[in-house]
C-alpha positions in Angstrom: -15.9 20.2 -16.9 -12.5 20.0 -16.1 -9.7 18.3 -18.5 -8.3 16.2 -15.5 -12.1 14.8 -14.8 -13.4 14.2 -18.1 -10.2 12.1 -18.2 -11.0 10.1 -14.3 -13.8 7.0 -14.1 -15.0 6.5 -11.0 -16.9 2.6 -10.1 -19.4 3.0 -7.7 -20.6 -0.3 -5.8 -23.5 -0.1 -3.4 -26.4 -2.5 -3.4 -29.2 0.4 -3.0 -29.6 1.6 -6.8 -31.1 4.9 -4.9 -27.3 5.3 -3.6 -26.0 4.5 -6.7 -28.4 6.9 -8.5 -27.5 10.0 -6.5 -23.7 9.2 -6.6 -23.8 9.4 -10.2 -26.3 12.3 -10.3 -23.5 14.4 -8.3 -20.5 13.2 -9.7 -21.5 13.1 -13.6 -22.2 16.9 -13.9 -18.7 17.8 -12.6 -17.3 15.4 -16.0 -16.2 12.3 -14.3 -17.4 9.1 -16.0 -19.0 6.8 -13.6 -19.8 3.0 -13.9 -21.6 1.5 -10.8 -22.2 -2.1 -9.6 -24.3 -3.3 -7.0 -21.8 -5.9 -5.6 -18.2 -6.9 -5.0 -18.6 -9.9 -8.1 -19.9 -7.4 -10.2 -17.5 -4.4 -9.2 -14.4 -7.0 -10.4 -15.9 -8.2 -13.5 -15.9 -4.3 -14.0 -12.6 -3.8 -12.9 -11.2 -6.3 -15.6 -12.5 -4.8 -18.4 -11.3 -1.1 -18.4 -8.9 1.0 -16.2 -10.7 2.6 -13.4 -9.2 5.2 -11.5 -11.4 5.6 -8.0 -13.6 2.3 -6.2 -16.1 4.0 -4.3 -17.5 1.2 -2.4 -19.9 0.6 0.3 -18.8 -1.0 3.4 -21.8 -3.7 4.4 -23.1 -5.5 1.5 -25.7 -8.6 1.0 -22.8 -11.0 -1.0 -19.7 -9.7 0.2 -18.4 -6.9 2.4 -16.9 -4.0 1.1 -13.9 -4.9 2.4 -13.1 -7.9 0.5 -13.3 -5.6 -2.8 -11.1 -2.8 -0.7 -8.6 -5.7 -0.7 -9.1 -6.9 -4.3 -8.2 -3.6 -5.4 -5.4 -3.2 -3.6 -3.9 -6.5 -4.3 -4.2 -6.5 -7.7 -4.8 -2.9 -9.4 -2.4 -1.0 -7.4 -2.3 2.6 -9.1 -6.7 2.8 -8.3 -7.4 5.1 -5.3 -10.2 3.6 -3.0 -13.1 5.2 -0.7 -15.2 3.6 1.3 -19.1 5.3 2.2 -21.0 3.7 5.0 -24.2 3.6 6.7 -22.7 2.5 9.7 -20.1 4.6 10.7 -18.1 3.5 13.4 -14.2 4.1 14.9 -13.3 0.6 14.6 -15.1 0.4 10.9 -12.8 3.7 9.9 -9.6 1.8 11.2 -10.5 -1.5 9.2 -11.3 0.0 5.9 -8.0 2.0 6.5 -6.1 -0.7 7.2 -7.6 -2.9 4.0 -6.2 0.7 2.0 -9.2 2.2 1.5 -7.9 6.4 2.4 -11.0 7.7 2.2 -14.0 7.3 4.8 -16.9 9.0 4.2 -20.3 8.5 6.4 -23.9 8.3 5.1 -25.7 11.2 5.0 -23.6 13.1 2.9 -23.8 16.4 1.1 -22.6 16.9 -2.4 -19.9 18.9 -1.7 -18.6 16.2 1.2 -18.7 13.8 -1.6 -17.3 16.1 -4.2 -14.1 16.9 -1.6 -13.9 13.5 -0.7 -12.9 12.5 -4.1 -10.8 15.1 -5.1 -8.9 14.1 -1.9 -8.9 10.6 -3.1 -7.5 11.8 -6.9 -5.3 14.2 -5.7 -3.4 11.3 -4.1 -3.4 9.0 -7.9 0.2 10.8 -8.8 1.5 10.2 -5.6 0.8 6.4 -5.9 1.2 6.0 -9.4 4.6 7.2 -8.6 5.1 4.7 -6.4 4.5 2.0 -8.6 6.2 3.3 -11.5 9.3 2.6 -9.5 8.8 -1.1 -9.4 8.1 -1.4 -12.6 11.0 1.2 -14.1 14.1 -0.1 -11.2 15.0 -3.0 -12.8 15.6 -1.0 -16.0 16.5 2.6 -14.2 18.4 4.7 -16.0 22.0 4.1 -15.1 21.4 3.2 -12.0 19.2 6.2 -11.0 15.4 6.2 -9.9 14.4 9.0 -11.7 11.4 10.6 -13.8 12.0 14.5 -12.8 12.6 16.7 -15.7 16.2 17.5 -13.4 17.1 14.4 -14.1 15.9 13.7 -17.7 18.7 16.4 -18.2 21.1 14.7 -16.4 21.1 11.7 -18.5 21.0 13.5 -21.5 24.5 15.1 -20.6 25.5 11.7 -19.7 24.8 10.3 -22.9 26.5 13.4 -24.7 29.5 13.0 -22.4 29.7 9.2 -22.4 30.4 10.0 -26.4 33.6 12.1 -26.4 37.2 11.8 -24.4 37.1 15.1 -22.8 37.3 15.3 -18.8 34.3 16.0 -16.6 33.7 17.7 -13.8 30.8 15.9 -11.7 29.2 18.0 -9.2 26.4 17.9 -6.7 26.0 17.5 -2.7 27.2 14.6 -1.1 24.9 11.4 -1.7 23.8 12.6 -5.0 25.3 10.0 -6.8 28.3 11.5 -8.3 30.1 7.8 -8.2 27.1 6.0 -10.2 27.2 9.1 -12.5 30.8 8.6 -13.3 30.5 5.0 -13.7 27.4 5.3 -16.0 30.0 7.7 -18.0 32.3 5.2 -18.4 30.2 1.7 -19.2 28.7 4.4 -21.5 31.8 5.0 -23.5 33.9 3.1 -25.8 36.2 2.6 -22.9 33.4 0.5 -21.3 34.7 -2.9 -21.6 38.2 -1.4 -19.7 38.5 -0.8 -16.4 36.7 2.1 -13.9 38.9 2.9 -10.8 37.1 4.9 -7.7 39.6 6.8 -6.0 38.3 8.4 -2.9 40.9 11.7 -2.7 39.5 12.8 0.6 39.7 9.3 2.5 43.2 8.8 1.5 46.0 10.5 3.4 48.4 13.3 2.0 51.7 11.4 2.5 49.9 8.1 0.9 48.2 9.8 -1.5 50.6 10.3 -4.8 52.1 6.7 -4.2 48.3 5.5 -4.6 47.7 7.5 -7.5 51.5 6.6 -9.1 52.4 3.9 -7.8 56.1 3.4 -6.2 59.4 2.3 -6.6 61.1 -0.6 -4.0 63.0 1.5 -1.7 61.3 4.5 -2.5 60.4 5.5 1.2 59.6 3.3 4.4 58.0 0.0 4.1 58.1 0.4 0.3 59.0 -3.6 0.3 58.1 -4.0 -3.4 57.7 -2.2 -6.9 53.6 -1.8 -6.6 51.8 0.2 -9.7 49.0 2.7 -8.9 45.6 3.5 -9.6 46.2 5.0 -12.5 48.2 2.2 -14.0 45.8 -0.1 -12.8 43.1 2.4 -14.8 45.5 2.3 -17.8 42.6 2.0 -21.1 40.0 2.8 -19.0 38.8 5.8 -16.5 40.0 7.0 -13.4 37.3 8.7 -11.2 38.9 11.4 -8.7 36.5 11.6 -5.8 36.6 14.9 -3.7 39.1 16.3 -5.9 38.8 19.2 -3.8 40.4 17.7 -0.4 44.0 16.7 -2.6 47.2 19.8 -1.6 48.5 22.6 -4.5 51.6 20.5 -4.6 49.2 17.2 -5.4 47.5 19.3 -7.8 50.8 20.5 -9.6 51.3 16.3 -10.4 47.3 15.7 -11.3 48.0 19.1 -13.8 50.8 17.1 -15.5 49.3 13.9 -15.8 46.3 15.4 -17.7 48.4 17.7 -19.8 51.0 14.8 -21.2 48.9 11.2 -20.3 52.0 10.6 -18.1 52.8 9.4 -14.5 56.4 9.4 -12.8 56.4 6.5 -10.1 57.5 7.8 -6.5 61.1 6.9 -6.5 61.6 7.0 -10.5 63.2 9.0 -12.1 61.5 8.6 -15.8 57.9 9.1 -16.4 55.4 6.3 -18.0 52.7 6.8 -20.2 49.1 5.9 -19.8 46.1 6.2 -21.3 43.9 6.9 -18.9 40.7 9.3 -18.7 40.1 11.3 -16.1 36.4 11.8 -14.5 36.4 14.1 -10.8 33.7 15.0 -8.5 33.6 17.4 -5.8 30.7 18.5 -3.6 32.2 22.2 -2.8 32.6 25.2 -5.1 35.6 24.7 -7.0 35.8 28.0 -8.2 35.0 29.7 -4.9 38.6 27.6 -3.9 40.3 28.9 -7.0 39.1 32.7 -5.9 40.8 31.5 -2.7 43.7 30.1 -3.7 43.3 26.6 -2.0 42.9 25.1 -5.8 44.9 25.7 -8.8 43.3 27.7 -11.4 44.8 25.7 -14.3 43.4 22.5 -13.3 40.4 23.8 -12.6 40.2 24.7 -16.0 41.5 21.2 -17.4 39.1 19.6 -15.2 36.2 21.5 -16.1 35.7 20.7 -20.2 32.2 19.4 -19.6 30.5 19.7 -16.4 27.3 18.5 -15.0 26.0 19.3 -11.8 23.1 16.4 -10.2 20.5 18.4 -8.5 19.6 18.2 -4.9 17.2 15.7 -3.6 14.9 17.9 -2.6 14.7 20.2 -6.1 13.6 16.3 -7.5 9.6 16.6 -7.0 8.2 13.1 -7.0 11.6 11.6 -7.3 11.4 11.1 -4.0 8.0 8.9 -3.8 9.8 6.6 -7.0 12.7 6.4 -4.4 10.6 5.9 -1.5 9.1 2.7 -3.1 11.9 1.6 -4.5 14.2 1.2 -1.3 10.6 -0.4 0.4 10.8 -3.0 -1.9 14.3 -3.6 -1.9 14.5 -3.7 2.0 11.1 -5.8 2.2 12.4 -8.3 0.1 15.7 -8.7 1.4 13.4 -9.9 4.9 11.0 -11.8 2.7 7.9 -9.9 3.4 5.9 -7.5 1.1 6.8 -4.0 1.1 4.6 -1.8 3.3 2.2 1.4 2.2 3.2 4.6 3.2 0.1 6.8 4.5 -0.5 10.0 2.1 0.7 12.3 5.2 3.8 10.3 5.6 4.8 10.7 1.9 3.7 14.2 2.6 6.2 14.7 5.4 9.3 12.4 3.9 8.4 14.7 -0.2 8.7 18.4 2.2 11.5 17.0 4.1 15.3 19.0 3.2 17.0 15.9 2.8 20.6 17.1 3.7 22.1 14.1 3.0 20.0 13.4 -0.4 19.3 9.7 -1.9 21.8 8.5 0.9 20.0 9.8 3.8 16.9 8.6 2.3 18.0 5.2 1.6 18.8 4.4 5.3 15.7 6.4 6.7 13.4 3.5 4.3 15.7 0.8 5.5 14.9 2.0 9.6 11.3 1.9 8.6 11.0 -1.2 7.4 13.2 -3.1 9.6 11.3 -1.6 12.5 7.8 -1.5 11.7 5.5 -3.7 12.4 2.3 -3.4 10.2 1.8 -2.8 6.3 1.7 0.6 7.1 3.8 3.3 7.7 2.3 6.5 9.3 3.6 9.5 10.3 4.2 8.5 14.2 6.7 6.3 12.9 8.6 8.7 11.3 12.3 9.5 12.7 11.7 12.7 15.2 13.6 15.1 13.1 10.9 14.9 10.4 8.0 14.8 12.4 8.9 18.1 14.1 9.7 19.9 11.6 7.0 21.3 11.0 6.2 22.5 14.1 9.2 24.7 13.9 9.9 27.7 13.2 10.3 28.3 9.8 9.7 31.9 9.2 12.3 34.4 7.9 12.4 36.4 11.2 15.3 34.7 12.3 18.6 35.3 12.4 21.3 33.7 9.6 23.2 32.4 13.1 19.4 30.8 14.0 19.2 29.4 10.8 22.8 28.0 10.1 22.9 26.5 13.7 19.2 24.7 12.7 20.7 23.8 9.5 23.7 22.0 11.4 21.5 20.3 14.0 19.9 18.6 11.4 22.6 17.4 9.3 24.1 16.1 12.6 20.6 14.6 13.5 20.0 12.8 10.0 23.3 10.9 10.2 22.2 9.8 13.6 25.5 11.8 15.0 27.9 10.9 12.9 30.4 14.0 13.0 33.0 13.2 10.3 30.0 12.4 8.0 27.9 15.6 9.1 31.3 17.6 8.4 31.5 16.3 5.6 27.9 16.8 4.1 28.2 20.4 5.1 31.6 21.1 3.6 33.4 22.1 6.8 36.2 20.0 8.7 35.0 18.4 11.7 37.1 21.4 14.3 35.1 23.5 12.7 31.9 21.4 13.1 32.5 21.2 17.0 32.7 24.9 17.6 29.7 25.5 15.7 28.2 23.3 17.8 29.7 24.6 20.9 28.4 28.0 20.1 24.8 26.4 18.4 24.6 24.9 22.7 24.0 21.5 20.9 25.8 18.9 23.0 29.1 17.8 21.3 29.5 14.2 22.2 32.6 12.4 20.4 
């Protein structure tokens, strides 16, 4: 007997107590606890009084089909698995009992090892939709803003809580649409500088010639169109925390100024000649190797260092196991309620194909893939067919390691490009190259290169 089944208890509803009989007879010896019921009243009277974990039920019934219980089930005690046996097999009686939820379909006669698979297929799918609801009832309370049960990301929050604690300066890394924003901000509402102010400042989206007078501020006169005396963002963050996005896009000479405003809590408005202090801390993110610049001496080595006091990286998407179903879920419901309409199932092969998928643009991409499928589809169910192209084909590929790192890196790029639906600033962006260099690799990959 197996620790997982001698933990698992199966209902069986059939009216023919000779079904029932030889049910339990197979399934009992292999350590499952089995309760059966010889109708749908009987089967929810059940269902009330203990936590079941698989419905088998039969499909035609004298009271009530076995449909009407599929759809009990499913209504109301969403993390049970349901299987339906019939006498009466038939296409259209497979695609109704699918439809009402039930995933399993299994056809009178059947062998005890057909039964015996068909219920470890059914139980093998309980984590996956436990998951799944564990996300509606944990995202109204999620852990700083994340979705997030991996043991990843249990690790994450613990050097939140550790960092939210001191003054020191952290260094948040992690791919792009990771969250490195929401981590910074769950830093700072975290610390005793909570109740002061948090300002974003996106380094990368800012341009060089703009950027110190945003960070500093200005002086009227200081340069052209400087009308007025205007503080910057780190005045503006003055008691609170400033968050340095893509600290990695700002020039050595910007670098040389961000140095001395961490070394003396100082800033020197463009146009002044005397400096002003603030009290300020200082939070940056980057999604490339900030060392691997430093080795290339594209980024100082000193503020590297200042920068780097407590780091923590947020992992992937894809190293997050069943993260992804929690997120999966949660975005359903969000985007199903927004259109005021429940939030449809996902078929186990379509969580299958989203959980294996590389996820190049991480919580992000996944966000606006769930949002696509349930704007466009039009049942309570989404199955694989539905899925964007790029997912359904990729397993079809070729995915050996006889290919060349040219094969692979031009694959790689095709599917960045393909996941933000073209977008080529955001695809350069994702992979960490400028977007020059994204059109030759392209060019050379043969992809077409539209602008």
């Amino acid at each position: 007997m197996s620790s997982t089944a001698a933990k698992t208890t199966i209902l069986v509803v059939d009216d023919s107590p000779d079904t029932l009989e030889v049910i339990r007879r197979n399934l009992s010896p292999a350590g499952f606890r089995v309760l059966t019921a010889p109708g749908v009243a009987e089967a929810v009277k059940l269902l009330e009084g203990c936590r079941v974990d698989l419905v088998i039920t039969d499909q035609k019934m004298p009271s009530s089909p076995g449909l009407d219980l599929v759809r009990h089930v499913r209504e109301n005690f969403k993390t049970t698995e349901v299987m339906m046996i019939t006498g009466y097999a038939s296409i259209e009686g497979a695609v109704a009992a699918v439809k009402a939820g039930a995933e399993e379909y299994l056809a009178k006669p059947f062998s005890a090892d057909e039964l015996l698979a068909a219920v470890g297929r059914a139980l093998d799918r309980l984590p996956a939709l436990r998951a799944q609801q564990l996300a509606i009832a944990q995202s109204p309370a999620s852990k700083h803003g994340f979705i997030a049960a991996s043991e990843a990301m249990q690790n994450v929050f613990a050097a939140v809580t550790k960092a939210a604690g001191t003054a020191a300066t952290v260094l948040i890394t992690g791919e792009s649409g990771t969250g490195k924003e929401l981590l910074a901000r769950a830093i700072h509402y975290g610390s005793p500088r909570g109740a002061a102010p948090f300002v974003a400042v996106n380094c990368g989206g800012i341009p060089e010639t703009l950027l110190e007078s945003e960070l500093f501020g200005h002086l009227k006169g200081a340069f052209t169109g400087a009308t007025e005396t205007r503080a910057g963002f780190f005045q503006t963050a003055d008691g609170g925390t400033i968050f340095l996005d893509e600290i990695s896009e700002t020039s050595l000479a910007m670098q040389v100024k961000l140095l001395r405003v961490l070394q003396d809590k100082h800033v020197c408005l463009v146009g002044d000649t005397k400096s002003r202090k603030v009290d300020v801390r200082i939070l940056a993110a980057t999604n490339k190797d900030l060392f691997g610049l430093v080795k290339k001496g594209t980024f100082r080595e000193d503020l590297y260092f200042r920068l780097n006091v407590i780091t923590i990286s947020i992992p992937p998407l894809r190293d997050r196991g069943d993260d992804i179903i929690l997120l999966i879920r949660y975005f359903a419901e969000k985007f199903a309620g927004e259109q005021g309409r429940p939030a449809p199932r996902f078929s186990e092969d379509a969580l299958d194909v989203l959980r294996n998928y590389y996820w190049p643009g991480n919580v992000r991409e996944l966000e606006n893939v769930i949002q696509r499928l349930v704007v466009m589809s039009e049942g309570d169910l989404i199955e694989v067919p539905d899925l964007p192209s790029l997912m359904r084909f990729r397993a079809l590929r070729e995915s050996g390691v006889h290919r060349t790192l040219a094969e692979v890196e031009a694959d790689h790029i095709r599917n960045v490009v393909a996941s933000v639906d073209g977008n080529k600033t955001r695809a350069a962006e994702i992979l960490g190259i400028d977007r020059k260099t994204l059109r030759e690799k392209l060019k050379l990959s043969g992809a077409p290169d539209e602008p």
